[in-house]
Jmol script that loads the backbone (N, CA, C; Angstrom):
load data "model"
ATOM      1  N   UNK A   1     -17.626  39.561 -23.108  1.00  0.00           N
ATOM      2  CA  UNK A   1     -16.816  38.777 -22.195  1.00  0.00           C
ATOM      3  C   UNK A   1     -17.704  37.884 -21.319  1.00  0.00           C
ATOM      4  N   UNK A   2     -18.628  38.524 -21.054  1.00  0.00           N
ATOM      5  CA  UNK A   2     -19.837  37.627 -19.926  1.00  0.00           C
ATOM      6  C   UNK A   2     -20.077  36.439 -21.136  1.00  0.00           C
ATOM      7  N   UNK A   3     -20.574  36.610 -22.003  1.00  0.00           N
ATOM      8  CA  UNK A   3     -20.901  35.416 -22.800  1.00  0.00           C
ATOM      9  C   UNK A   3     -20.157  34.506 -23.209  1.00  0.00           C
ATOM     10  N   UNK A   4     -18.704  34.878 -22.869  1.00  0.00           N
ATOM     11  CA  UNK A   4     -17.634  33.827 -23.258  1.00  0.00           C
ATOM     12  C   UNK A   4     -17.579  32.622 -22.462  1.00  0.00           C
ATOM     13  N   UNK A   5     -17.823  33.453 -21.075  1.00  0.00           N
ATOM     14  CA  UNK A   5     -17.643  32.822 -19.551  1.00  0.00           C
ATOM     15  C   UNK A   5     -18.826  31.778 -19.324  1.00  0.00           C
ATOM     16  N   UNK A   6     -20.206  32.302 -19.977  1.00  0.00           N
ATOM     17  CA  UNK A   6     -21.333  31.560 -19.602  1.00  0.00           C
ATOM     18  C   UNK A   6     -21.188  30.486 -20.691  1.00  0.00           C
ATOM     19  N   UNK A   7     -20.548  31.082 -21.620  1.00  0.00           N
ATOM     20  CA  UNK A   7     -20.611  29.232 -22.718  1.00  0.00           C
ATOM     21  C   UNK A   7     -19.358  28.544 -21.869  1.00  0.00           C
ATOM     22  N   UNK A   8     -18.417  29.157 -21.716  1.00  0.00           N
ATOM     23  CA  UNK A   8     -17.543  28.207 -20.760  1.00  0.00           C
ATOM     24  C   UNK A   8     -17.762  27.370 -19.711  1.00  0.00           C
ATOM     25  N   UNK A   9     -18.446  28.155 -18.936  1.00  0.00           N
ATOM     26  CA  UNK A   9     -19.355  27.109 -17.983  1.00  0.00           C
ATOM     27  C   UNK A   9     -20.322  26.539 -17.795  1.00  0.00           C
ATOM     28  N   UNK A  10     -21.157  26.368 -19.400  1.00  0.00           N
ATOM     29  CA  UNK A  10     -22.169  25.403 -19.656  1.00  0.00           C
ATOM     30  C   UNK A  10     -21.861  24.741 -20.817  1.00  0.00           C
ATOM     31  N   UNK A  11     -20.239  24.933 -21.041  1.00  0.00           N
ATOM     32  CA  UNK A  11     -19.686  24.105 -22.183  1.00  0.00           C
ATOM     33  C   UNK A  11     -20.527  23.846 -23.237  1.00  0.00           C
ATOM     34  N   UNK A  12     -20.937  24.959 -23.756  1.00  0.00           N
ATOM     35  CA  UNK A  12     -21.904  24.880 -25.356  1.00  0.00           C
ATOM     36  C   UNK A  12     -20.699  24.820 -26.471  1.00  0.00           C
ATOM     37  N   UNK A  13     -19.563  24.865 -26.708  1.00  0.00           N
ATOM     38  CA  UNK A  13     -19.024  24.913 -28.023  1.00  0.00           C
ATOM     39  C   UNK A  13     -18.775  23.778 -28.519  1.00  0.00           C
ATOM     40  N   UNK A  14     -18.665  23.722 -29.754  1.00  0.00           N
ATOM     41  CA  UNK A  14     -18.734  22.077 -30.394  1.00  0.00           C
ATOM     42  C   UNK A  14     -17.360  21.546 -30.043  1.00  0.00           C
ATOM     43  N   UNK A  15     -17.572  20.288 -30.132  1.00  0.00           N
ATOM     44  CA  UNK A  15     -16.148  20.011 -30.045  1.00  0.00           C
ATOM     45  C   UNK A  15     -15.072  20.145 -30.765  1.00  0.00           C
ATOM     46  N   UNK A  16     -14.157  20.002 -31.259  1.00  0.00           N
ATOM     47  CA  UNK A  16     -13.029  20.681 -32.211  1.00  0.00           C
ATOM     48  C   UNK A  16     -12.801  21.853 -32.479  1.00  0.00           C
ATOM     49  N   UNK A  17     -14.017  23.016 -31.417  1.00  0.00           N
ATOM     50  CA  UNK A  17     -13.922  24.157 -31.900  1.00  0.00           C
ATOM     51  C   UNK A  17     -12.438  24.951 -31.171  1.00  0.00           C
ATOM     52  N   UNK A  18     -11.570  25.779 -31.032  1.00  0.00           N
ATOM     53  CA  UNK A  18     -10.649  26.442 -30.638  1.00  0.00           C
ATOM     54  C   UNK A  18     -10.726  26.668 -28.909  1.00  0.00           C
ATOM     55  N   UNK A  19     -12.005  26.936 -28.891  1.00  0.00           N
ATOM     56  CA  UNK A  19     -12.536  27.046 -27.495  1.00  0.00           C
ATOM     57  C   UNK A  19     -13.057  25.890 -26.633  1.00  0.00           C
ATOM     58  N   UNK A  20     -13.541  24.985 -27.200  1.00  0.00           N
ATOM     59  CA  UNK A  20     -13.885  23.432 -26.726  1.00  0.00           C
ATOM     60  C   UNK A  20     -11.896  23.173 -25.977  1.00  0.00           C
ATOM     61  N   UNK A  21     -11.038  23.104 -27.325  1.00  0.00           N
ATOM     62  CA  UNK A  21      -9.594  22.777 -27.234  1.00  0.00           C
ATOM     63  C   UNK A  21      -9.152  23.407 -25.488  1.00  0.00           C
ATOM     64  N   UNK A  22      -9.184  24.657 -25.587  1.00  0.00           N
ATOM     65  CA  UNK A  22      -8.805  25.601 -24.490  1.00  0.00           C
ATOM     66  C   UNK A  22      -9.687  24.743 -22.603  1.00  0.00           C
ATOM     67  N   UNK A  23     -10.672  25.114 -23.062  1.00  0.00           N
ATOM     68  CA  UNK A  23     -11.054  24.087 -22.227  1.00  0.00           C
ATOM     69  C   UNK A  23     -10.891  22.529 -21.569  1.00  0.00           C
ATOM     70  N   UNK A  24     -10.763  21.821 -22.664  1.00  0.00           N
ATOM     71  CA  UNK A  24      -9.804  20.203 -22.521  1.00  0.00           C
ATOM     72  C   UNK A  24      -8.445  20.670 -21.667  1.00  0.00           C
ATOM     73  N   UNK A  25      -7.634  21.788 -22.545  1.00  0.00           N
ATOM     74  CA  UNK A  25      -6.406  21.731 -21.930  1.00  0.00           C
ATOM     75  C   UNK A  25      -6.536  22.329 -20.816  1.00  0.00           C
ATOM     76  N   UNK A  26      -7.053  22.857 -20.347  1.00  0.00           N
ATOM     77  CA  UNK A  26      -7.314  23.698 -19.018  1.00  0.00           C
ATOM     78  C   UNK A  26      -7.188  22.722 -17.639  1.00  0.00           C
ATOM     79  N   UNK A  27      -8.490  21.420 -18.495  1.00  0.00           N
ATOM     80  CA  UNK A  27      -8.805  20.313 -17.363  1.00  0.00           C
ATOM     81  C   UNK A  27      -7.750  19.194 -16.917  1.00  0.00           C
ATOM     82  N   UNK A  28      -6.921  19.100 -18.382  1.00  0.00           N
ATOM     83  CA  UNK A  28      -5.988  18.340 -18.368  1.00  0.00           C
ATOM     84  C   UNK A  28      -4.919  19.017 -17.921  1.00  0.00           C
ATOM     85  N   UNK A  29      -4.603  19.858 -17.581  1.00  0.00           N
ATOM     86  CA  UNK A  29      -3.279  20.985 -16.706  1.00  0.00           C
ATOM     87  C   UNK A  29      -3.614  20.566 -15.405  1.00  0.00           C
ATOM     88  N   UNK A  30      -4.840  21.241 -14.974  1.00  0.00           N
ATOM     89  CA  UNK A  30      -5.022  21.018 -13.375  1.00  0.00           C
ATOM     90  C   UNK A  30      -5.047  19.655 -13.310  1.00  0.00           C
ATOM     91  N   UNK A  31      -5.216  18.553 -13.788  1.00  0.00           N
ATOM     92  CA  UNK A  31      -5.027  17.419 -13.710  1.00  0.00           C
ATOM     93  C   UNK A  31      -3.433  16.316 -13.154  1.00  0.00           C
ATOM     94  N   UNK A  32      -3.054  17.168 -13.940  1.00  0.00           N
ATOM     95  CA  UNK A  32      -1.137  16.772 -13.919  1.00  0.00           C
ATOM     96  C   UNK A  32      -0.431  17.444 -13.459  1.00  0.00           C
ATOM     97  N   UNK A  33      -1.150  19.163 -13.464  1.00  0.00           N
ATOM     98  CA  UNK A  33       0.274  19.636 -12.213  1.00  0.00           C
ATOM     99  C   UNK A  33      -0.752  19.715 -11.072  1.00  0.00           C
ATOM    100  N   UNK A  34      -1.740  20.201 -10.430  1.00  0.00           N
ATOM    101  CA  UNK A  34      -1.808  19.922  -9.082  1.00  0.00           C
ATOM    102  C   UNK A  34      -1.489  19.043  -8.187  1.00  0.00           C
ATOM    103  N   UNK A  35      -1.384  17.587  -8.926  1.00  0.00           N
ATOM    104  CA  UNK A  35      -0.215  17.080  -7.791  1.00  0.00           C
ATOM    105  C   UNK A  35       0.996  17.544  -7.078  1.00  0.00           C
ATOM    106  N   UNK A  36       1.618  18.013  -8.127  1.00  0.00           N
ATOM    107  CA  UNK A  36       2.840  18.598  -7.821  1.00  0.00           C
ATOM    108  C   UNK A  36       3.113  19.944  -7.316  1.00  0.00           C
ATOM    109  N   UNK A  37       2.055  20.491  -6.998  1.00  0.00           N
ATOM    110  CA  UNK A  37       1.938  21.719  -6.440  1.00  0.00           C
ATOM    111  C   UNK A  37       1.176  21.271  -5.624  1.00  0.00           C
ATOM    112  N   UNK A  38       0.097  20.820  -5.300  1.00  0.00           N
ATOM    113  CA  UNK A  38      -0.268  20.806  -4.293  1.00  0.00           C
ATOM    114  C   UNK A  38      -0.274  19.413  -3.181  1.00  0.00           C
ATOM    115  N   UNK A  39      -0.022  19.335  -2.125  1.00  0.00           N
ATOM    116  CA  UNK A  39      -0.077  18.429  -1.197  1.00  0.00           C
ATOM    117  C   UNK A  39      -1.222  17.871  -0.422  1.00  0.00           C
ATOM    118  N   UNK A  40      -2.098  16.597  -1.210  1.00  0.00           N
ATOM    119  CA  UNK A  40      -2.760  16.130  -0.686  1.00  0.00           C
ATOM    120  C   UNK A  40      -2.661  15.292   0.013  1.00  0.00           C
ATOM    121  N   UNK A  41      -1.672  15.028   0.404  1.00  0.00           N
ATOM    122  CA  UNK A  41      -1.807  13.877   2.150  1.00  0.00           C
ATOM    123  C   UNK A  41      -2.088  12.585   1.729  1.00  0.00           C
ATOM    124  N   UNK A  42      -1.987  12.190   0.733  1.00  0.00           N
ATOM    125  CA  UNK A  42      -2.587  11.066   0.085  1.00  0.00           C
ATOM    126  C   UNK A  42      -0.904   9.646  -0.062  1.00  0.00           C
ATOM    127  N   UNK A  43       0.052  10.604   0.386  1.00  0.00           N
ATOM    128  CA  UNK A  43       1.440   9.652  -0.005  1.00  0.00           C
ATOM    129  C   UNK A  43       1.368   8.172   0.945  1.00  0.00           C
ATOM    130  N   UNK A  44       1.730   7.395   1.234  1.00  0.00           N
ATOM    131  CA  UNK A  44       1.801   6.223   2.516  1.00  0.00           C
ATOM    132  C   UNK A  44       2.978   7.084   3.181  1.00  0.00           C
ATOM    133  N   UNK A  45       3.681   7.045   4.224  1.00  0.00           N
ATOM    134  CA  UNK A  45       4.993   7.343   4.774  1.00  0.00           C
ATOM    135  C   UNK A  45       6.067   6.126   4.786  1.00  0.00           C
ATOM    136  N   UNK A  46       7.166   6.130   4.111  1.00  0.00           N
ATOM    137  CA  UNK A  46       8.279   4.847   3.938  1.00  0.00           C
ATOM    138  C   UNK A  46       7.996   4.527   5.343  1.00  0.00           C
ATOM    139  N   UNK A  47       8.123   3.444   5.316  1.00  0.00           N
ATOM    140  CA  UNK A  47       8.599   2.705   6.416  1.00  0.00           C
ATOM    141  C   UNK A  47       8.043   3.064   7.988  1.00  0.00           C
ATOM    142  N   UNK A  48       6.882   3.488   7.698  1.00  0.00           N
ATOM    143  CA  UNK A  48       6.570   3.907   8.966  1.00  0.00           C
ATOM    144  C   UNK A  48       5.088   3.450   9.267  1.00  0.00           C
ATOM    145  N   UNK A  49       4.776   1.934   9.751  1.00  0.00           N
ATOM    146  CA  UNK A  49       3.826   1.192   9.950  1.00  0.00           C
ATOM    147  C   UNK A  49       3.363   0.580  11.129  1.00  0.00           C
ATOM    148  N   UNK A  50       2.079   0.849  11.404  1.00  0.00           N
ATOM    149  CA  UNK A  50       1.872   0.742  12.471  1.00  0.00           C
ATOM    150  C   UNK A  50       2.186  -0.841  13.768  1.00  0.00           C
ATOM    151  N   UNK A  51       2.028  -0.696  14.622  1.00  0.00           N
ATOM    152  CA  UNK A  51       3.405  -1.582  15.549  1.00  0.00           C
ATOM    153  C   UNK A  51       2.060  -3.492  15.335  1.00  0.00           C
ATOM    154  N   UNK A  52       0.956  -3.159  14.749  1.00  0.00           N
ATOM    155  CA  UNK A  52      -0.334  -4.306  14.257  1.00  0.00           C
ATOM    156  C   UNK A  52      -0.192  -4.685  13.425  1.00  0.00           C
ATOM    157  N   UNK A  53       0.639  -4.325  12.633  1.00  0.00           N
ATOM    158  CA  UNK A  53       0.462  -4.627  10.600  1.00  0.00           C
ATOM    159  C   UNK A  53       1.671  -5.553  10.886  1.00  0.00           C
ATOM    160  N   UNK A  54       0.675  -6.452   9.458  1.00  0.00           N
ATOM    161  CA  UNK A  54       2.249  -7.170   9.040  1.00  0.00           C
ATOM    162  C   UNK A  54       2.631  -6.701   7.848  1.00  0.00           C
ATOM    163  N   UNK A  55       3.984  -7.070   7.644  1.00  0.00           N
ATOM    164  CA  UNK A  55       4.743  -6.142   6.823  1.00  0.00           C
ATOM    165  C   UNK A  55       4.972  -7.560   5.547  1.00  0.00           C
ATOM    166  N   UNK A  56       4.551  -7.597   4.477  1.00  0.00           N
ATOM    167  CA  UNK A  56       4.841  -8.347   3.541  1.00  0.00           C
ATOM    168  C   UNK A  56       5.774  -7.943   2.026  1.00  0.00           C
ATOM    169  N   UNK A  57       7.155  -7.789   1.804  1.00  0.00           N
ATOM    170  CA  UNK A  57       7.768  -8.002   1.116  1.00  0.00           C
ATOM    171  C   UNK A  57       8.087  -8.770   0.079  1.00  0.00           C
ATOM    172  N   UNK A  58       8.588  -8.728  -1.404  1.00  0.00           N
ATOM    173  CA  UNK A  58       8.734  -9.372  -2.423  1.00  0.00           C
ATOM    174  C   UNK A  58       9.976  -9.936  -2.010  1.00  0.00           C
ATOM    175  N   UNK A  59      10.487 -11.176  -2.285  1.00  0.00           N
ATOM    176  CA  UNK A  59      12.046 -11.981  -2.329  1.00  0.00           C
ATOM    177  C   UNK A  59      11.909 -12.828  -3.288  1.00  0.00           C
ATOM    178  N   UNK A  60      12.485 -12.502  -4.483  1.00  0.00           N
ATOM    179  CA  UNK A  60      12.848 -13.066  -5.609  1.00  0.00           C
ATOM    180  C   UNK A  60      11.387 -13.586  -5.935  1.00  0.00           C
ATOM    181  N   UNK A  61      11.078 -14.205  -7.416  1.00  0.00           N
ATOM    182  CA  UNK A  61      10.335 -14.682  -8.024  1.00  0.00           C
ATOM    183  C   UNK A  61       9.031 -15.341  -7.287  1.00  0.00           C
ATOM    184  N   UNK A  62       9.223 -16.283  -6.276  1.00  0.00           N
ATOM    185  CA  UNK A  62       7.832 -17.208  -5.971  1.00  0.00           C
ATOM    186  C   UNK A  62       7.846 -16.394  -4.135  1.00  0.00           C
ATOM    187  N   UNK A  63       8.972 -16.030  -3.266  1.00  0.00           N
ATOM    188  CA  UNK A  63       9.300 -15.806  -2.589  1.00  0.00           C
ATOM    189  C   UNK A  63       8.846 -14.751  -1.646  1.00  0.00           C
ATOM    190  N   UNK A  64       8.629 -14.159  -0.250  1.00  0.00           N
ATOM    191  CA  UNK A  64       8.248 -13.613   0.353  1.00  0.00           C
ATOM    192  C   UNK A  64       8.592 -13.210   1.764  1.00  0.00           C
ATOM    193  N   UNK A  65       9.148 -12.220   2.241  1.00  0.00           N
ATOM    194  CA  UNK A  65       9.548 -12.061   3.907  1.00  0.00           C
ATOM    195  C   UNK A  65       8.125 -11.349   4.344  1.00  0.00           C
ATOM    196  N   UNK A  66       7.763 -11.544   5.149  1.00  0.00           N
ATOM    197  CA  UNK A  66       6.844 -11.202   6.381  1.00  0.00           C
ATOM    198  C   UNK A  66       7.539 -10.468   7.631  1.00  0.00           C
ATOM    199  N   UNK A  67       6.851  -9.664   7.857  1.00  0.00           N
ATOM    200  CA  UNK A  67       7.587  -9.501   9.272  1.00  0.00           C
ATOM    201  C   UNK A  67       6.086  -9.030  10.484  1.00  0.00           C
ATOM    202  N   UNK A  68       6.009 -10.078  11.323  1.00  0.00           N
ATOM    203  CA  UNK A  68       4.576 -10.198  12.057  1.00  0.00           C
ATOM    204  C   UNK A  68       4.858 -10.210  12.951  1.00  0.00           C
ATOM    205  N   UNK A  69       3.793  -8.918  13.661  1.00  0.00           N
ATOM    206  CA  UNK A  69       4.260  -8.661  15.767  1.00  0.00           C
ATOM    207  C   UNK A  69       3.967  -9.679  16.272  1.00  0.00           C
ATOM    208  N   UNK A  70       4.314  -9.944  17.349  1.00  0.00           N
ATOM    209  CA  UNK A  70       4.611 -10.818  18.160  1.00  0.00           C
ATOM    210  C   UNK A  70       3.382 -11.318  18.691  1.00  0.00           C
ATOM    211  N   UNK A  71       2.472 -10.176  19.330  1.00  0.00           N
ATOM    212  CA  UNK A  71       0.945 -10.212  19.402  1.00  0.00           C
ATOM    213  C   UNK A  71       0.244 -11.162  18.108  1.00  0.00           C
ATOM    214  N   UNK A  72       0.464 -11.114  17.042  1.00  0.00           N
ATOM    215  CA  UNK A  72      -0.246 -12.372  16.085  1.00  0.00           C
ATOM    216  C   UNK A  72      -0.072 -13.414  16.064  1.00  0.00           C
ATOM    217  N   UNK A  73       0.971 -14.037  16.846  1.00  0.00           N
ATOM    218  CA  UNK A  73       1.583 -15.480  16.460  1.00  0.00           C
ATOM    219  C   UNK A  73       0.516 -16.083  18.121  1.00  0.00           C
ATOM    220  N   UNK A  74      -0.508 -15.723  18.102  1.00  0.00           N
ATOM    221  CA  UNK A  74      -1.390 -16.767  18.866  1.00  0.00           C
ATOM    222  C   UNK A  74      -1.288 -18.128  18.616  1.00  0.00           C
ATOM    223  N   UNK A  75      -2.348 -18.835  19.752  1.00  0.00           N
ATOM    224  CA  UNK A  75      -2.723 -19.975  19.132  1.00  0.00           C
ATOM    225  C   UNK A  75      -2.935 -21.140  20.141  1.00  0.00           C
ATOM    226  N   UNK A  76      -3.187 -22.326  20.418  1.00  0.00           N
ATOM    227  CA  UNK A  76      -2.737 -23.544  21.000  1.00  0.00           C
ATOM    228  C   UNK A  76      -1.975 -23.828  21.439  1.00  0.00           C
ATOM    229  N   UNK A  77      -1.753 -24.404  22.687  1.00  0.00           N
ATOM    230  CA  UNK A  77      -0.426 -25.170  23.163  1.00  0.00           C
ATOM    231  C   UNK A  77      -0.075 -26.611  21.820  1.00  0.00           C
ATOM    232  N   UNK A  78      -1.323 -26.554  21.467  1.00  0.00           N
ATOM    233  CA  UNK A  78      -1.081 -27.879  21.035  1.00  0.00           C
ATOM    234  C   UNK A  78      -0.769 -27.935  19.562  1.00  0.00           C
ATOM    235  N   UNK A  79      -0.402 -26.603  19.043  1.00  0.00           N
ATOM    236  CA  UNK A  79       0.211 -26.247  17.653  1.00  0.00           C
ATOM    237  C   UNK A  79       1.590 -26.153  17.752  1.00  0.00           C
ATOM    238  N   UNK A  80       2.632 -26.140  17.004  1.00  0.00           N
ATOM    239  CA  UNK A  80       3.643 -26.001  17.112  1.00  0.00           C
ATOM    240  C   UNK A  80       3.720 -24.561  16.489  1.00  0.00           C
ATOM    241  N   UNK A  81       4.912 -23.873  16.978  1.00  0.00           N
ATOM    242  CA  UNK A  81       5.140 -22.102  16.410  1.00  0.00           C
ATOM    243  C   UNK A  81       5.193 -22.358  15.199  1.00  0.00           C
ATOM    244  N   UNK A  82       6.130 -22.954  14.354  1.00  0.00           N
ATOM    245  CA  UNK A  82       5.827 -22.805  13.172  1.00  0.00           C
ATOM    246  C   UNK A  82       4.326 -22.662  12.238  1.00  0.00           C
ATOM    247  N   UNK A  83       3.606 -24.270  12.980  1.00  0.00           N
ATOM    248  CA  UNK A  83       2.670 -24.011  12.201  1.00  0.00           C
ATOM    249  C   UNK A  83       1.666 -22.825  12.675  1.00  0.00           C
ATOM    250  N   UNK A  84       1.410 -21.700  13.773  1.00  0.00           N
ATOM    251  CA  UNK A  84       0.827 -20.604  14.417  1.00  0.00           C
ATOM    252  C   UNK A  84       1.655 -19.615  13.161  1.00  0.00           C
ATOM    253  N   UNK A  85       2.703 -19.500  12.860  1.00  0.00           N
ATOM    254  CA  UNK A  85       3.396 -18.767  11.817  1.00  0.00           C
ATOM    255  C   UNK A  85       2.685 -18.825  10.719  1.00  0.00           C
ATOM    256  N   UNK A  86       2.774 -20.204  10.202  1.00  0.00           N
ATOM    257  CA  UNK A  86       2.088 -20.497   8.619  1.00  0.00           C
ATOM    258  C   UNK A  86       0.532 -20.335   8.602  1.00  0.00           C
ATOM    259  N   UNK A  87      -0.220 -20.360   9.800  1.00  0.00           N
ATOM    260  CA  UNK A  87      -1.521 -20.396   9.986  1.00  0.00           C
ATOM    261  C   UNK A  87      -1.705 -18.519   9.462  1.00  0.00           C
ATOM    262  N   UNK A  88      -0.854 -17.738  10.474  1.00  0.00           N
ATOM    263  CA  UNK A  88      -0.934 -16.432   9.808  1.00  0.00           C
ATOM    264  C   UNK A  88      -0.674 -16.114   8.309  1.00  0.00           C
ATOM    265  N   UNK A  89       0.725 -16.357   8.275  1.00  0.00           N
ATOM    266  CA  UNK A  89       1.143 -16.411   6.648  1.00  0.00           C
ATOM    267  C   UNK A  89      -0.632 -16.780   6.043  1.00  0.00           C
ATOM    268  N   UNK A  90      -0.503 -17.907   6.037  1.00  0.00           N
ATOM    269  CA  UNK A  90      -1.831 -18.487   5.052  1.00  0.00           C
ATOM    270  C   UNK A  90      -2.748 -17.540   4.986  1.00  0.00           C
ATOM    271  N   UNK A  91      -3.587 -16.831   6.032  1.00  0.00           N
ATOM    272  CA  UNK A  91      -4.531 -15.807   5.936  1.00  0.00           C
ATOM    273  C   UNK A  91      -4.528 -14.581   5.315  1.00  0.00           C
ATOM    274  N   UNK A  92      -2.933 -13.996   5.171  1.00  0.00           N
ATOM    275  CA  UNK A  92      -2.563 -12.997   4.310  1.00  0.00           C
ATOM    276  C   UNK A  92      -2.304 -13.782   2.635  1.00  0.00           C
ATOM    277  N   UNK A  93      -1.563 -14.640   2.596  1.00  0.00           N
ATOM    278  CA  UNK A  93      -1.191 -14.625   1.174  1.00  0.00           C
ATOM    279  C   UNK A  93      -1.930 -15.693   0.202  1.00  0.00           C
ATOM    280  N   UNK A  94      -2.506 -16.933   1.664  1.00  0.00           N
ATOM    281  CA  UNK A  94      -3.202 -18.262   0.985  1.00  0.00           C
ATOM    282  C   UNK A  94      -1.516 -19.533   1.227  1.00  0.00           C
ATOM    283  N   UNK A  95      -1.756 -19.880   0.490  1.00  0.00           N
ATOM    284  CA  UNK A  95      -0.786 -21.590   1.141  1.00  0.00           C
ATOM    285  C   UNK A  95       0.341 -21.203   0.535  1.00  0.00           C
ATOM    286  N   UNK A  96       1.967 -21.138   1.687  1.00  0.00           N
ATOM    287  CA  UNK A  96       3.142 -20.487   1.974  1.00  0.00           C
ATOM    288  C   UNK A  96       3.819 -21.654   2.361  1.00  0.00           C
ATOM    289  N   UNK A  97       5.008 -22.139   1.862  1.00  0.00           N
ATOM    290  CA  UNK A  97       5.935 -22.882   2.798  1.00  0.00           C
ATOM    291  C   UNK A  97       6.984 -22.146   3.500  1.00  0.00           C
ATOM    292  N   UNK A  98       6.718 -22.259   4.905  1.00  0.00           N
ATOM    293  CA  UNK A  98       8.449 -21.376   5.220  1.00  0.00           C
ATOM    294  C   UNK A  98       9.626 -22.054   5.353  1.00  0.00           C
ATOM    295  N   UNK A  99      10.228 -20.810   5.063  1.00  0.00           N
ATOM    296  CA  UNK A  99      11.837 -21.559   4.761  1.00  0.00           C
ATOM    297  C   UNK A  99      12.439 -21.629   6.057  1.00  0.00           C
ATOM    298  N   UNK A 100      12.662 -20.102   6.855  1.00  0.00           N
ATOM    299  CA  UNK A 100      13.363 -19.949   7.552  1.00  0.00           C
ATOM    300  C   UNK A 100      12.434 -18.984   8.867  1.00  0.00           C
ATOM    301  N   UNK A 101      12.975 -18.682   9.933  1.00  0.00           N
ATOM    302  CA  UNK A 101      12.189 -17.312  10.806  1.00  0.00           C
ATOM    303  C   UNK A 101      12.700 -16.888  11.569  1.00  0.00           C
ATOM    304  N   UNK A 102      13.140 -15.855  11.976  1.00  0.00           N
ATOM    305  CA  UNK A 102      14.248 -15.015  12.723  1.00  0.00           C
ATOM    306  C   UNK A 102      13.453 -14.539  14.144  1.00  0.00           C
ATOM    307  N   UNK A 103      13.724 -14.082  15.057  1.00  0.00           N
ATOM    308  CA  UNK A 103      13.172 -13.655  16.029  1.00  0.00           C
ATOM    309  C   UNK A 103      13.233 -12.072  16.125  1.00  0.00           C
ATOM    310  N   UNK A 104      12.904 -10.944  15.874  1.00  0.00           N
ATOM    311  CA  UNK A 104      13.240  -9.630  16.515  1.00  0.00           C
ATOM    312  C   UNK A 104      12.946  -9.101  17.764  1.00  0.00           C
ATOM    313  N   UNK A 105      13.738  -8.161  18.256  1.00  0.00           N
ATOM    314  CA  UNK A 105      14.039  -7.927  19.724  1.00  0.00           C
ATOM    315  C   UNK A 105      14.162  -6.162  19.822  1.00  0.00           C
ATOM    316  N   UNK A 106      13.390  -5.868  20.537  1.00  0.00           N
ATOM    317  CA  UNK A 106      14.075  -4.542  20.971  1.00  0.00           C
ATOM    318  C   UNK A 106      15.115  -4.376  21.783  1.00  0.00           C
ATOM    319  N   UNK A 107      15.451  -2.805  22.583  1.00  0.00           N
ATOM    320  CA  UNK A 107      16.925  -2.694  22.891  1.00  0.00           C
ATOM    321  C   UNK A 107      16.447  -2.755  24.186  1.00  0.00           C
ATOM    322  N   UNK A 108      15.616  -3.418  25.013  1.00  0.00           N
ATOM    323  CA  UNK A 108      15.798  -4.438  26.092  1.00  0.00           C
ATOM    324  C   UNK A 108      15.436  -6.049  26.098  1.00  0.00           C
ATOM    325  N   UNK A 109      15.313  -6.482  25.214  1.00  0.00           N
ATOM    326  CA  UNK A 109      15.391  -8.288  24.841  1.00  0.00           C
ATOM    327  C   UNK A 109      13.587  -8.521  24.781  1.00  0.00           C
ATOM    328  N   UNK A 110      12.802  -7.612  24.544  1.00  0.00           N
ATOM    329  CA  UNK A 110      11.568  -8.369  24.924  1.00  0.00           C
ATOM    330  C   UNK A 110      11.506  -8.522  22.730  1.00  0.00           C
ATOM    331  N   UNK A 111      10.925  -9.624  22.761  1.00  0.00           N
ATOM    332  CA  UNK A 111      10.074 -10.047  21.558  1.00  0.00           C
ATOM    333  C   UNK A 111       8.980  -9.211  21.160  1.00  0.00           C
ATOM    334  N   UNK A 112       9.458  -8.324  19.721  1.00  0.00           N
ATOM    335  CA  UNK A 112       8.933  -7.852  19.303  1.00  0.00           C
ATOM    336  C   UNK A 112       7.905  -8.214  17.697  1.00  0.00           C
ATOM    337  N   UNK A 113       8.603  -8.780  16.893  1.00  0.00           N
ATOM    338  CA  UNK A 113       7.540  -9.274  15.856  1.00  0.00           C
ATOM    339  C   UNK A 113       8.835 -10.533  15.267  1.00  0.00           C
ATOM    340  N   UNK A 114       8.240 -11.410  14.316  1.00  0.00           N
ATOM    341  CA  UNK A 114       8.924 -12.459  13.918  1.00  0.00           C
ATOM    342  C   UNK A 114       9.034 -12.226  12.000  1.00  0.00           C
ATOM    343  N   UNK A 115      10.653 -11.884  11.498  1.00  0.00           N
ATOM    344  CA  UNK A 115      10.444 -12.200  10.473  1.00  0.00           C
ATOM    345  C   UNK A 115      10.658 -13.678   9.826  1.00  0.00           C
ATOM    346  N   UNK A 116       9.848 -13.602   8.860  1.00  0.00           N
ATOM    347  CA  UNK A 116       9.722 -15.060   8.169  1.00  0.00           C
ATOM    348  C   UNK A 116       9.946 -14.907   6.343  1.00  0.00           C
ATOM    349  N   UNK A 117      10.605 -15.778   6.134  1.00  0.00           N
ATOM    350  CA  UNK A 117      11.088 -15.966   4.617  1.00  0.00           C
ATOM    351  C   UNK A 117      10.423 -17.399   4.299  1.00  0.00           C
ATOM    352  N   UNK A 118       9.442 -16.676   3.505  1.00  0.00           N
ATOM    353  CA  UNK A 118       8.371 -17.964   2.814  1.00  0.00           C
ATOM    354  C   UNK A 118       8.283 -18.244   0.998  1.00  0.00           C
ATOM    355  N   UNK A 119       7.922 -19.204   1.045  1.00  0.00           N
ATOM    356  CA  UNK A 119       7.201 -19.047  -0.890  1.00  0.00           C
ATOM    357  C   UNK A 119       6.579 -20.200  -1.587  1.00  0.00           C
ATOM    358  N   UNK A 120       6.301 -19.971  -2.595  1.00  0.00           N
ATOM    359  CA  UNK A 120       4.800 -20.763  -2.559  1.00  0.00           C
ATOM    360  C   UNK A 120       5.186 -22.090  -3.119  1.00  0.00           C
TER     361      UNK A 120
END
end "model"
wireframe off; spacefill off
backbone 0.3
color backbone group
């Protein structure tokens, strides 16, 4: 039995042998179910992103919603908001036309992040 164990764990058997097999499948088990048994912390959490990030979404084919805190839309007096919008857009995705941009608000009126519906 000791000698089974020590070729097992210096993997001396040829390959195709019965025992080489046992071994493959062994590696390939813990491979595919320890995910599922075990919990490595590794998932993202839905929808739960921090209040800095921008949030970039798919909308149809060429298309894109953003949704960017309020804190990013810096910039110049002497820019207009839109283009402080597209200046961000651009740095995440590269050159964006926007279509449209909504304002969001928390549940006392202060400005919280801006979504935007863009595409290329």
């Amino acid at each position: 039995m000791g000698r089974i164990l020590k070729s097992y764990f210096f993997w001396t058997y040829e390959r195709g042998s019965f025992h080489y097999d046992v071994m493959v499948t062994l590696i390939l088990a813990f491979i595919f179910i320890t995910p599922h048994v075990w919990n490595f912390g590794d998932h993202p959490a839905a929808g739960n992103f921090a209040p800095n990030e921008v949030v970039v979404r798919a909308d149809g084919p060429d298309g894109f919603t953003y949704q960017i805190p309020a804190e990013q839309v810096g910039g110049t007096a002497s820019t207009s908001f839109q283009d402080r919008l597209e200046q961000r857009i651009e740095h995440i995705s590269g050159p964006m036309t926007i279509v449209r941009y909504d304002t969001l608000r928390d549940a006392s009126g202060k400005v919280t992040a801006y979504k935007v519906w863009a595409h290329r």
